[in-house]
C-alpha positions in Angstrom: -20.2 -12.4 28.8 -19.1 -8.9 27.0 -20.2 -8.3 23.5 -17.1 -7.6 21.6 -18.0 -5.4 18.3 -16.6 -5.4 15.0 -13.9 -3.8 12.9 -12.0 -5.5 9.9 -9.6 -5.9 7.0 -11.1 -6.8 3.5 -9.5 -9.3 1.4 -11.0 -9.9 -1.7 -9.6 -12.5 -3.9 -10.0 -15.4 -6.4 -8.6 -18.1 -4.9 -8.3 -21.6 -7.0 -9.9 -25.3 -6.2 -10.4 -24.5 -2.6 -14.2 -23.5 -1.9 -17.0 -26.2 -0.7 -19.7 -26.5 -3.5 -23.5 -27.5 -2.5 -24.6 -29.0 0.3 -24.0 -32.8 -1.1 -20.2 -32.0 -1.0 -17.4 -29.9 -2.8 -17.5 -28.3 -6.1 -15.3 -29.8 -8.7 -13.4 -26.7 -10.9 -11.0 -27.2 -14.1 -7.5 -27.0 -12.9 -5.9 -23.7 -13.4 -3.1 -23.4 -15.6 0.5 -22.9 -14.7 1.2 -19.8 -16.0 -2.1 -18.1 -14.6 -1.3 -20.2 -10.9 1.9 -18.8 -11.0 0.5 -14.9 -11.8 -2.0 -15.4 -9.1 0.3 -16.3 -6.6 2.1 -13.2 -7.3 -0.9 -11.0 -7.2 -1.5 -12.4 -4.0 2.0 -11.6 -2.7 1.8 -8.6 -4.3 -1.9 -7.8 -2.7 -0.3 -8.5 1.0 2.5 -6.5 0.6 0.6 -3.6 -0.8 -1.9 -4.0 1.8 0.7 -3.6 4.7 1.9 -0.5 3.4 -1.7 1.2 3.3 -3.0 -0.4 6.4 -1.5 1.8 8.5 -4.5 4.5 7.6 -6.6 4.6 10.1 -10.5 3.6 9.7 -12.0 1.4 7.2 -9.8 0.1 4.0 -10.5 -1.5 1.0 -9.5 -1.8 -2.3 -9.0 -3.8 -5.1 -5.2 -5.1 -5.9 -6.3 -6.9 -9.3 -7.5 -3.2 -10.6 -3.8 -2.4 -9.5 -1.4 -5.1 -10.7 -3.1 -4.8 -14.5 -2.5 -1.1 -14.5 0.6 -0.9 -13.4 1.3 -4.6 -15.7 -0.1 -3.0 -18.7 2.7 0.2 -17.9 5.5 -2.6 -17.2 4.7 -3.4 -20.8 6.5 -0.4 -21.4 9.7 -0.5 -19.1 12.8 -1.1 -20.2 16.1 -2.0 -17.9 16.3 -1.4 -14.1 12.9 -0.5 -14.2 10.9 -3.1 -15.9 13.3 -5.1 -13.1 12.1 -3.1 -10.0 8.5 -3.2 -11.2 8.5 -7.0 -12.0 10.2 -7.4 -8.5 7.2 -5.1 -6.3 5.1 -7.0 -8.5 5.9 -10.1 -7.7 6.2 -11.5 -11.8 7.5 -14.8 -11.6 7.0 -15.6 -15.3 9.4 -15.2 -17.3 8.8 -11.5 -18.7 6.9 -12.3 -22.1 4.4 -14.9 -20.7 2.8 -12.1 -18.1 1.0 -10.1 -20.8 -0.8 -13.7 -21.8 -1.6 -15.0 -18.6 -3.4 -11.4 -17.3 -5.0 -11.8 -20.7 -6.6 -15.2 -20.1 -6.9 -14.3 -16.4 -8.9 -11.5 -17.4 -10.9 -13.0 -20.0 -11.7 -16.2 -17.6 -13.3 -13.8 -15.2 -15.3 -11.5 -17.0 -16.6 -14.9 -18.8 -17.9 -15.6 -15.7 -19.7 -13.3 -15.1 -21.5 -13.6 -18.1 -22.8 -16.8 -17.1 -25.8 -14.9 -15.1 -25.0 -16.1 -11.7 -23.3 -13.0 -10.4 -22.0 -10.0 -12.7 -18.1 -9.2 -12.8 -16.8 -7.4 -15.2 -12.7 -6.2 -16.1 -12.1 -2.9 -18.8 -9.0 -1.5 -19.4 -8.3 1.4 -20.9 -5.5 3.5 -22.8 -5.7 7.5 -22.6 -2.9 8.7 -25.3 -2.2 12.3 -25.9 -3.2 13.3 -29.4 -0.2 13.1 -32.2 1.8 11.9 -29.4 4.3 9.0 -31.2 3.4 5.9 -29.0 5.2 2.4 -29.9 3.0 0.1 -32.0 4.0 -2.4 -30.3 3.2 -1.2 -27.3 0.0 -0.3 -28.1 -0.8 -4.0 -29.9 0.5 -5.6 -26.2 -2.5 -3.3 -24.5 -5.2 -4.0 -26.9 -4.2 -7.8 -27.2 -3.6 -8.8 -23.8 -5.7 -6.4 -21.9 -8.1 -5.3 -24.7 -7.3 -1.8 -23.7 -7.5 0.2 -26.8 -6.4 3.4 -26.9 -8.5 6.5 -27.0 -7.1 10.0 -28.4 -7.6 13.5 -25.6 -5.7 16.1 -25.2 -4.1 16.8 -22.0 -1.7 19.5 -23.4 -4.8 21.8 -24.7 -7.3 20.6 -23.0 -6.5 19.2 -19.7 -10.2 19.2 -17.6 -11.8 17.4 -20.6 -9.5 15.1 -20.6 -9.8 14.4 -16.8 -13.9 14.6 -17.4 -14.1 12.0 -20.1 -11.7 9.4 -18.4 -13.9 9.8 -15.2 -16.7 9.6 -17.1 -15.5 5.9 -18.6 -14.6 4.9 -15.2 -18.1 6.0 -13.6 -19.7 4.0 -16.6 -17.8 0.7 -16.2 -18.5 0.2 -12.3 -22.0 1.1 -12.6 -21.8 4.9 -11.3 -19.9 3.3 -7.9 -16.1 5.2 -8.3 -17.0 9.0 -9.2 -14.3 11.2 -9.4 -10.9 8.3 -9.6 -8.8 11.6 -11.3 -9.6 14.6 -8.9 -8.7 18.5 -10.3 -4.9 18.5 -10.0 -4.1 15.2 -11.0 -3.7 15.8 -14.5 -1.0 17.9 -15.8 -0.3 19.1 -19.2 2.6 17.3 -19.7 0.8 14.0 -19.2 1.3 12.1 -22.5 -0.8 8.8 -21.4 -3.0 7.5 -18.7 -3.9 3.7 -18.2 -7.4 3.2 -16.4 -8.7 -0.3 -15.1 -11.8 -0.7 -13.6 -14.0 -3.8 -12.0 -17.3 -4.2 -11.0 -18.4 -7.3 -8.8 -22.3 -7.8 -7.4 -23.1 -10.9 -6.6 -26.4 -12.5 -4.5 -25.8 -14.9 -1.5 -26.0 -18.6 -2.1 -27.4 -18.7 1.6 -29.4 -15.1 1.9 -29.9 -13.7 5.5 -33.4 -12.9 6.2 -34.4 -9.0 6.3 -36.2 -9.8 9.6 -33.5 -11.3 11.3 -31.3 -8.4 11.1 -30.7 -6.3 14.4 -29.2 -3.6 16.5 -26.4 -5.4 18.1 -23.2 -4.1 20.1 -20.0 -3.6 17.9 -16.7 -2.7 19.7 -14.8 0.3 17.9 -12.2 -0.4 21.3 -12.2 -1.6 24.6 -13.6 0.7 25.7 -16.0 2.2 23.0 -19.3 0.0 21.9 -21.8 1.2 19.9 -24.4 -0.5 18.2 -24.8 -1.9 14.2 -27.1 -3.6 12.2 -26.4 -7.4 12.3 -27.4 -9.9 10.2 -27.9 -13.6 11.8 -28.1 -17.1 10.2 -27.4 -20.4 10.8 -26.7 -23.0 7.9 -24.1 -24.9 6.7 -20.8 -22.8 5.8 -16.8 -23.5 5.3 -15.2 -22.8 8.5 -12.0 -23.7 10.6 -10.3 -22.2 13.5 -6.6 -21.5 14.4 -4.9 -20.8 17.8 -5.6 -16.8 16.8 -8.6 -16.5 14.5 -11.5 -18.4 12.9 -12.4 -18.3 9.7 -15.9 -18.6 8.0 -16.7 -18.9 3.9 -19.7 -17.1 2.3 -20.4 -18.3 -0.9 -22.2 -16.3 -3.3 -25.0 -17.4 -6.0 -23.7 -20.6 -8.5 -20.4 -20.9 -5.9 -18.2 -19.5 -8.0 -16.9 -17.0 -5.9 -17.0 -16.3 -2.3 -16.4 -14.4 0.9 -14.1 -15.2 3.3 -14.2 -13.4 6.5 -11.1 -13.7 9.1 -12.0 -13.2 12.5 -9.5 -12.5 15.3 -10.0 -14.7 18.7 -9.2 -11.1 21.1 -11.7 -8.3 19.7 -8.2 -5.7 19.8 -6.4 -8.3 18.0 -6.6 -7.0 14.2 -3.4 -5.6 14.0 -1.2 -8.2 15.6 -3.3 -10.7 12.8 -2.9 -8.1 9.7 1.0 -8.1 10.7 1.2 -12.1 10.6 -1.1 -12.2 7.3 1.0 -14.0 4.2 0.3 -16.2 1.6 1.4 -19.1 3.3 -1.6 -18.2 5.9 -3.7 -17.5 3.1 -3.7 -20.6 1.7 -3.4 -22.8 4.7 -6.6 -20.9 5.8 -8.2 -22.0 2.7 -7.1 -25.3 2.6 -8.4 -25.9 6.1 -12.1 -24.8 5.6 -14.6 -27.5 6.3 -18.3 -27.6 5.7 -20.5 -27.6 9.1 -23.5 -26.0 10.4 -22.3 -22.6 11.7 -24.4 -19.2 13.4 -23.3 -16.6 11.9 -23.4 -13.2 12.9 -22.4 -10.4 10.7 -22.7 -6.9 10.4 -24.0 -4.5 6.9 -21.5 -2.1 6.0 -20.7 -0.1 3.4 -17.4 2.0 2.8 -15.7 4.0 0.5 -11.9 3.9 0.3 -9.3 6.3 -2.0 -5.4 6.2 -2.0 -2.7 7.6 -3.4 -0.3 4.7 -4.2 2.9 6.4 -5.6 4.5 6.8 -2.2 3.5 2.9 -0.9 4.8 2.0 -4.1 7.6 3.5 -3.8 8.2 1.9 -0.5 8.0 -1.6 -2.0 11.0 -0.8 -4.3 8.8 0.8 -7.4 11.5 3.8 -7.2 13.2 4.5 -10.8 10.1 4.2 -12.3 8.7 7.8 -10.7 11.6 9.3 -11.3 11.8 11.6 -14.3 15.8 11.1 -14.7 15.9 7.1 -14.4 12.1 6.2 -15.3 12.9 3.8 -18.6 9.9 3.9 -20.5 11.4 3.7 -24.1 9.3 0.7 -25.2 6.2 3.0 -25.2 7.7 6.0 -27.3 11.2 4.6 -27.9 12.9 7.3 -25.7 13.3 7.6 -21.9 11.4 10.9 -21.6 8.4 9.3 -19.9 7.9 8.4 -16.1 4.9 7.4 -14.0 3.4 11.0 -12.2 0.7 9.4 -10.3 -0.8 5.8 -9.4 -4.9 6.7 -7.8 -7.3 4.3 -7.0 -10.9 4.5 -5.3 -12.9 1.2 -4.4 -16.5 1.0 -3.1 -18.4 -2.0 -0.9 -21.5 -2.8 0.5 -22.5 -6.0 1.9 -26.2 -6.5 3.1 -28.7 -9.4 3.3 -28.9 -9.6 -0.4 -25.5 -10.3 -0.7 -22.3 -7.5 -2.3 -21.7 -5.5 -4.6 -18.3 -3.9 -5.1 -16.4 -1.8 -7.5 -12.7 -0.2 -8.3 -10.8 1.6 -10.6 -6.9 2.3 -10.5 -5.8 5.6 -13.2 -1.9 5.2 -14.0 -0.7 8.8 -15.2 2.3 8.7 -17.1 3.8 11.9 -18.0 6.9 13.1 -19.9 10.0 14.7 -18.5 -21.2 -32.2 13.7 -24.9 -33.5 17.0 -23.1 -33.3 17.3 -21.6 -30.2 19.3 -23.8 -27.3 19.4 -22.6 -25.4 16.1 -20.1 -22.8 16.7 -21.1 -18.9 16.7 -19.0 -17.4 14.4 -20.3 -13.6 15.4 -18.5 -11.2 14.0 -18.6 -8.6 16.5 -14.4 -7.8 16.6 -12.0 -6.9 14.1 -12.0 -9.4 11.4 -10.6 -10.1 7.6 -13.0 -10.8 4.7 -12.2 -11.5 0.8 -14.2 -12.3 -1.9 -12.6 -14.9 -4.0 -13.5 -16.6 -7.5 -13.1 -20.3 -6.6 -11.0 -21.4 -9.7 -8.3 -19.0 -10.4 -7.3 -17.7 -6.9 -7.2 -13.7 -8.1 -6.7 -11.3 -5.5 -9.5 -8.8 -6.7 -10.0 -6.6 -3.4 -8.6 -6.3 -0.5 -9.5 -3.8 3.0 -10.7 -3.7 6.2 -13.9 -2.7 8.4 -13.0 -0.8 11.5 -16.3 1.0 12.0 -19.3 -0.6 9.9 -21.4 2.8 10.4 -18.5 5.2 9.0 
């Protein structure tokens, strides 16, 4: 039979009462509450609609929508009128408009709680940039620092625009542990730029199940039909959530205390990725979720480790997003009281590597606003085509990354 090789879409998410626990059974989580279910769900959309809009770059993708929907919800804080109506729409808000700020609060607080806990380490900082004796909203800046403790720090991008742009890169480098270098490249900035909003997250996390060093081997990996090369692969077999569908299989990787997890997608036809990445929705989401079922499974996957950086104005845009880059119908009057500020750039930069061990992952997203059973032998689940993975927290069913793995040596 022909070895079929890998390449792949990364989704990673927190996903809510739908994981297997330890081996005796599932793992029984605190229900989520409404208005944070009902955010999620949104993130999610949000994270598949985004996600179809960037796919179409070629290579390896990934990214982390949660660092994206609290920038640009900590800016929609801000918006005023047909804009603060576009941007709830592309976002996906289906809270009524002043119960957002508190459910990304608790969101936010609920995850970085956990990963105080010392199974895994995840942390979520936010960040406010303000241009010195700039006159910013108080109320404004009490939303920030309340909901998304992102108090505001004084630079000056008028005077002193490449300090600015070094000491916000510099937060950023410190908060995902020296993984995104470099979110605001030289141009970025502009001396009109009266505030930028930073997020960044930081995820590592060990295996529950670690693959064994020793195990791992050169195996083929199919870039196309016609082009194999060969990849590290990593080989187990335990006992693992996993379903199949007419298209695709599915397999769950749980990481250390089973609070979060891996999910990894896997296409039945090795050139089948893009057919499944158009078909991917919430609705499949969830029902792939729901479906997952704990049974010995070999498991074949490969190490990788990618770097991805994007330019969202333009995909935003795209989704509907429009007034709020432009500088004539941007309303932004509840962060200075006037409508002389618009959004000049949306960058974001994630990082991922996933070995024996288990992953570690990081993101940042800077928001420039500027003014004007024997049983059967187990099934092989080798992942040696295009597939989808995501990394989800168990409970609250956040979309944290999502991407893609087209060539695990790039």
């Amino acid at each position: 039979m022909r070895t079929m090789g890998i390449a792949g879409f990364i989704l990673v998410s927190l996903v809510a009462d739908m994981a297997f626990g330890g081996k005796k059974g599932p793992m029984k989580h605190a229900p989520v509450p409404r208005e944070q279910a009902a955010l999620v769900k949104g993130n999610t959309q949000f994270a598949l609609d985004l996600y179809g809009k960037v796919r179409g770059k070629e290579g390896n993708l990934f990214l982390s929508p949660y660092s994206i929907s609290s920038a640009l919800a900590m800016t929609w804080g801000g918006a005023r009128g047909q804009t603060a109506e576009q941007m709830a729409k592309v976002l996906h808000f289906g809270l009524v408009g002043e119960k957002v700020h508190p459910a990304f609060g608790a969101l936010t607080k609920d995850l970085n709680e956990g990963g105080k806990k010392g199974n895994y380490e995840l942390s979520v900082a936010n960040a406010l940039w303000v241009q010195k004796e700039f006159k910013f909203l108080k109320d404004f800046l009490d939303l920030n620092e309340k909901y998304y403790g992102a108090g505001f720090k004084n630079v000056d991008f008028r005077g002193a625009t490449e300090k600015a742009r070094q000491t916000i890169n510099a937060w950023v480098e410190k908060e995902t542990h020296e993984k995104i270098k470099e979110l605001i490249k030289q141009g970025v900035l502009a001396p009109n730029a009266r505030l930028v909003l930073t997020n960044a997250i930081y995820f590592k996390g060990q295996w529950a199940l670690k693959f064994k060093g020793e195990a791992t081997k050169e195996a083929p990996f199919s870039l196309s039909a016609d082009k194999i090369i060969d990849v590290p692969m990593m080989t187990q077999t335990d006992s693992f959530g996993y379903t199949e569908f007419d298209d695709y299989r599915a397999l769950e990787l749980p990481y250390k205390g089973e609070a979060l997890s891996m999910i990894v997608m896997l296409p039945n036809k090795a050139d089948g990725l893009a057919t499944f990445e158009e078909t991917l929705d919430v609705d499949r989401l969830e029902k792939c979720f729901a479906s997952l079922s704990r049974q010995k499974v070999e498991v074949s996957l490969p190490k990788f480790t990618t770097t991805a950086e994007f330019s969202l104005a333009d995909p935003l845009k795209k989704l509907g997003m429009d007034d709020a880059f432009d500088p004539y119908k941007a309303d932004f009057s509840s962060i200075d009281g006037k409508k002389d500020l618009f959004i000049q750039a949306v960058v974001h930069k994630a990082f991922v590597d996933v070995n024996e061990e288990g992953t570690e992952a990081a993101a940042a997203t800077g928001l420039v606003v500027g003014a004007l059973s024997r049983p059967m032998p187990p099934p092989a689940f080798k992942a040696d085509h295009p597939f989808l993975f995501l990394i989800r927290d168990i409970r609250t069913g956040s979309v944290l990354f999502i991407g893609r793995i087209v060539n695990p040596k790039a």
